[in-house]
C-alpha positions, -999 to +999 in steps of 0.1 A: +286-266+282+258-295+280+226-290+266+194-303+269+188-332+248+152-318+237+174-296+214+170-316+190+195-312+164+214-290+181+250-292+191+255-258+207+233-231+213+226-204+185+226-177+212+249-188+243+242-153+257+202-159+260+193-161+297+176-185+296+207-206+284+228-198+311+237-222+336+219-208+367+206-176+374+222-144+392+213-129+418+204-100+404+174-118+385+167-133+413+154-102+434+143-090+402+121-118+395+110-128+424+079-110+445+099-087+470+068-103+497+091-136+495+116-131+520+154-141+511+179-162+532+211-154+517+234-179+525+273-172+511+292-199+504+334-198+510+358-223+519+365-232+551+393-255+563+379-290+577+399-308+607+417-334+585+436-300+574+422-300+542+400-269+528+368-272+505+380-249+477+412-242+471+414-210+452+390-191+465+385-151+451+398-117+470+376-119+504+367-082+500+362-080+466+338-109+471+317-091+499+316-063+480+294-073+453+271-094+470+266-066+493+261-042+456+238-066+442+217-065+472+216-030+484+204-019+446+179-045+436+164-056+470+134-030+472+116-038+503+126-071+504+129-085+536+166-106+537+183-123+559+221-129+556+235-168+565+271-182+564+287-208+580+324-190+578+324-170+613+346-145+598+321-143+567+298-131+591+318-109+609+325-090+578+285-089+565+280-074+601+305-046+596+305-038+559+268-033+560+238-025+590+206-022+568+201-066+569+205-093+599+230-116+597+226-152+613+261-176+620+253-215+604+270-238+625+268-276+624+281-280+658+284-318+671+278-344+640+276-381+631+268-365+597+292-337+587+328-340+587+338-312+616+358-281+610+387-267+622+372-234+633+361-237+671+337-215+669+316-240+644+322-269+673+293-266+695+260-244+696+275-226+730+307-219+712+284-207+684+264-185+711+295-168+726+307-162+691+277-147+680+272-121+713+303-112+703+300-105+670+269-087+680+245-105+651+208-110+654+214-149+659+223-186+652+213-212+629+221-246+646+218-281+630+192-299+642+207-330+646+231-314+674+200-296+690+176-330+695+205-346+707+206-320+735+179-294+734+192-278+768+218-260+744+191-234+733+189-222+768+225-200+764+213-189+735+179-174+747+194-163+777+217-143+754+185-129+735+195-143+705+177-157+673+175-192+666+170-212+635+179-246+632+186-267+598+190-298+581+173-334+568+156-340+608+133-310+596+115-329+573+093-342+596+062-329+613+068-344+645+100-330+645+090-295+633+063-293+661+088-304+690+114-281+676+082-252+679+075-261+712+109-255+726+114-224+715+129-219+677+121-188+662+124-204+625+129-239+615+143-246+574+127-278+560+119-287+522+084-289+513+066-267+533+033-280+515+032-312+527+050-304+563+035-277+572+005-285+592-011-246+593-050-253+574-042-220+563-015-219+543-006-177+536+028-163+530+039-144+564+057-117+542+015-111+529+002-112+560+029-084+572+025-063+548-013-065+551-008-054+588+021-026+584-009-014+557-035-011+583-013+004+608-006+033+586-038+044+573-067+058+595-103+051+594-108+071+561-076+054+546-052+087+546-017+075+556-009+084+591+022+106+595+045+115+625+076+126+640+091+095+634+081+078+607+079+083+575+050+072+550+063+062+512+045+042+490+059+010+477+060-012+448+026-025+453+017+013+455+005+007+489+019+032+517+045+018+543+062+030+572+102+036+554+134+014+573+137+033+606+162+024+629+167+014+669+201+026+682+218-011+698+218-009+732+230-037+754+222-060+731+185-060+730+177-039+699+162-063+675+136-075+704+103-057+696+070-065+711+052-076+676+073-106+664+057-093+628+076-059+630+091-048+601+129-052+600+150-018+609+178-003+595+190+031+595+194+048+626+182+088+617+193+103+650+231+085+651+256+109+649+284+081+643+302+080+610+308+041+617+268+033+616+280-003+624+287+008+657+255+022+665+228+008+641+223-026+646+195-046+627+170-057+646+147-087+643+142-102+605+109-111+606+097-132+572+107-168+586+096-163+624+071-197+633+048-178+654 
């Protein structure tokens, strides 16, 4: 292990077991730490095999096993965080769709690049090979690579058409020209690094705030009681504020995770489904913390 060398003096650590020593925090310290009204993409890594034959990593862990605690981690110590799930591995996704149907799950894809060596995977080729992959996988959407999309931006068409969510990524982001163009064709969120000096909003306010500040006012009345129903529920949450708890929308032909207020609060559980595979049934609908509009 290297330290820093403003430990002066100081070869190894007296304490290699204080957190603040350790090479990079989990993830449980993450959504611990963090406000929950910052949103999280959770993007898993694994290897994938490249076309040349060759694979990034080449002892990876037990697939399941490796699932399986990400999906622990996440389900006790998100709160009311709002998360998204990301991974470039189609079957990675696959299995974050079925193992779990309280949080979205989005399919990276570079699709054509001058930039990225391609994979062998097909369905990581091209942003329509990404579309049909993704209908059929039933997920809320894609995140293509920008680079692929401005070379062609007729490719988002399929994947509108197929009421899916789009993203895009990578380095053509970081531009405002870029980011507006990419807004005015349609993306539903664009990833770019600093968003204080991109982002062109004069008000600069966390869309997870402004949610909650109208999910707040949609559940009180006039005299600021909670408003209560048949089909919601009113819990208060860590901000001690009261909140509408995760309802669900059964998936039907596709179209669940389309609601009219692209602020809606992300659904999970479906309380009327009488299906012991909730996967079948339940599908997460929109994630809303990283939408542009």
């Amino acid at each position: 292990m290297v330290y820093h060398k403003k430990e002066q003096g100081l070869s190894r650590f007296r304490d290699e077991e204080f957190e603040d020593h350790q090479p990079f925090p989990t993830l449980q310290r993450a959504l611990e730490s963090v406000p929950y009204t910052c949103g999280f993409n959770v993007e898993v890594k694994w290897t994938m095999q490249t076309r040349d034959g060759t694979f990034e990593l080449q002892h990876p862990f037990e697939l399941n096993h490796f699932m399986d605690l990400i999906i622990k981690m996440i389900l006790e110590y998100a709160g009311k965080r709002k998360i998204v799930f990301s991974c470039f591995h189609p079957d990675i996704c696959t299995m974050l769709r079925l193992k779990q149907n309280r949080y979205p799950v989005m399919f990276l894809t570079q699709g054509i690049s001058e930039v990225w060596p391609p994979y062998e995977d097909q369905r990581t080729t091209t942003i329509p090979h990404a579309v049909l992959y993704a209908v059929n996988a039933d997920i809320l959407g894609i995140n293509v690579h920008t680079e692929d999309l401005m070379r062609d931006p007729s490719q988002l068409k399929m994947a509108l058409d197929h009421n899916l969510i789009v993203f895009c990524w990578g380095d053509d982001n970081n531009d405002q020209e870029n980011i507006k163009f990419l807004k005015k064709v349609g993306l539903h969120g664009i990833i770019y690094d600093k968003i204080d000096e991109y982002n062109t909003k004069e008000k600069k306010e966390s869309i997870f705030l402004c949610e909650e500040r109208e999910a707040t006012m949609s559940t009180e009345q006039s005299d600021g009681t909670p408003v209560t129903n048949n089909n919601a529920n009113v819990a208060p949450g860590p901000s001690g504020l009261a909140t509408f708890t995760d309802m669900a929308i059964p998936a039907t032909n596709g179209k669940a995770f389309k609601l009219p207020n692209p602020l809606s609060m992300t659904k999970s559980t479906n309380v009327g489904c009488t299906n012991s595979d909730h996967s079948q049934c339940c599908k997460p609908i929109s994630f809303s913390g990283i939408f542009t509009k």
